[in-house]
C-alpha positions in Angstrom: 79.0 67.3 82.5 82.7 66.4 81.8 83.7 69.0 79.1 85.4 66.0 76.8 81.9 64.1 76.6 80.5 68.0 75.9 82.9 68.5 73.2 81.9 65.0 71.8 78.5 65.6 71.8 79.2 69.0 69.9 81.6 67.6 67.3 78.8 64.7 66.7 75.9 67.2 65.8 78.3 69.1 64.1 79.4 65.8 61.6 76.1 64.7 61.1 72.3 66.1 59.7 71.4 66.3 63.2 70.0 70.0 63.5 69.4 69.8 67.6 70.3 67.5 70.4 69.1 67.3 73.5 70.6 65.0 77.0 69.3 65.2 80.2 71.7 63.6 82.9 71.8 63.6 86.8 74.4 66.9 87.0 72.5 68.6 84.1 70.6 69.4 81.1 72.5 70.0 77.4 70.7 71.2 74.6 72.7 71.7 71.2 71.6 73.7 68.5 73.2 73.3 64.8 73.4 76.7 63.2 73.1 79.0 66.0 76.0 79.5 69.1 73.4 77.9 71.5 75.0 75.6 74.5 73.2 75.6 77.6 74.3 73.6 80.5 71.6 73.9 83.6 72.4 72.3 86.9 70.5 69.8 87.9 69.3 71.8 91.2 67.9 75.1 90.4 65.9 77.3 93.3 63.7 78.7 90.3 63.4 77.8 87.0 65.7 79.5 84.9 64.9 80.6 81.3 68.1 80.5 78.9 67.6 82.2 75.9 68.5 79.8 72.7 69.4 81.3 69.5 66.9 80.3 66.8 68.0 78.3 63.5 68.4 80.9 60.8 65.0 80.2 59.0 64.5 77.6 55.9 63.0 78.0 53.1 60.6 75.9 51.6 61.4 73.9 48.4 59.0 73.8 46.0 56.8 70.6 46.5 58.3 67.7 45.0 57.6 64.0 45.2 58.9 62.4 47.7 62.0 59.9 46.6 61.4 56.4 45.5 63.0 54.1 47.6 65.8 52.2 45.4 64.3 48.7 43.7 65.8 46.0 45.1 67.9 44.7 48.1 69.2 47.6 50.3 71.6 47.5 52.9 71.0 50.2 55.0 73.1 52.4 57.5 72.7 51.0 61.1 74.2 54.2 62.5 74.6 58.0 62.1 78.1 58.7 61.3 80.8 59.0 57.9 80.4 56.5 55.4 84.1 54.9 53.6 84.1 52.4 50.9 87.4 51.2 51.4 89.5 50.6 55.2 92.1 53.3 54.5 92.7 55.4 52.4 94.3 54.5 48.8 92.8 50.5 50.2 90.8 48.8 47.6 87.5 49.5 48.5 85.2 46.8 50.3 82.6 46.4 47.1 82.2 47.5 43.9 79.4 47.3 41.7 79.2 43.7 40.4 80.4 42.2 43.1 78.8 39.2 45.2 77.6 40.1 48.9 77.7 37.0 51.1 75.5 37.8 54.6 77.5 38.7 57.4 80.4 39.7 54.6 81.9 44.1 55.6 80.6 46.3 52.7 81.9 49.5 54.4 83.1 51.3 57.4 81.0 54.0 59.3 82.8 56.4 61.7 81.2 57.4 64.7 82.7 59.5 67.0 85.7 58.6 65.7 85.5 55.1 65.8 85.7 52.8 63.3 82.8 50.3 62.9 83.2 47.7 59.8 79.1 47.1 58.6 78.5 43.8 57.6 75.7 43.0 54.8 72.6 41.2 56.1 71.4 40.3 52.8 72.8 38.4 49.9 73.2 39.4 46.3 75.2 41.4 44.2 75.8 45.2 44.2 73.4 47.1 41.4 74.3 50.6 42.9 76.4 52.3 45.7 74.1 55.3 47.2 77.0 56.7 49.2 80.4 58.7 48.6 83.5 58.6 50.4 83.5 60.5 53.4 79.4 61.2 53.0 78.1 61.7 56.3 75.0 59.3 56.6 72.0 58.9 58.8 70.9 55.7 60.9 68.4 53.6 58.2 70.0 55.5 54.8 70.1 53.5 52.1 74.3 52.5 51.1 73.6 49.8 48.5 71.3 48.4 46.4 71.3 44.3 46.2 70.0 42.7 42.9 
């Protein structure tokens, strides 16, 4: 595996609330770990099967028991991708929507960054803005909530 598409991979789990990855390719197998210095790259022709030790996650916790989160009311315009969430096209721009505004379908509410491209989300919904779920810079997952539509 090209080390550029490695060091991709690595920066993307590192970015996001992705805890393991895992790509199996013709010339190999990767497995990333988040948390623990665990890369292995195994070629893809082995005379015997290899065992490569993987450094476990440190172990979690758990919370108390909580009820689960109530999805918002309303509209919501959710993330179509995992990657960085910006309100606004640069930095010091007005931002895309506040809240208050009027959404138009197929009008760009925000910018996601995904390995480090720039992809402009468009709403799918009309309405107006009742709440923005999101901060600048937030890192968010594919199907998290942004906005809620009234």
């Amino acid at each position: 595996m090209d080390l550029r598409k490695l060091k991709t991979l690595i920066d993307l789990v590192s970015e996001s609330n992705i805890s393991e990855l895992e790509i199996t390719e013709a010339e190999g197998k990767v497995r990333i770990v988040k948390g623990g210095p665990a890369v292995a790259v195994m070629p893809a022709v082995a005379a015997a099967p290899v065992a490569v030790p993987v450094a476990a996650a440190p172990a979690v916790q758990a919370a108390p028991a909580e009820a689960p989160a109530a999805p918002p009311a309303g509209k919501v315009i959710k993330s179509p991708m995992v990657g960085t969430f910006y309100r606004a096209a640069s930095p010091g721009a007005k931002p895309f929507v506040d809240v208050g505004d009027a959404v138009k379908a197929g009008q760009a509410v925000c910018i996601i960054e995904a390995m480090k491209i720039m992809n402009e989300i468009e709403s799918d919904l009309e309405g107006r803005i009742a709440k923005l779920l999101c901060e600048n810079g937030q890192a968010v997952e594919f199907g998290q909530p942004l906005f809620v539509l009234e």
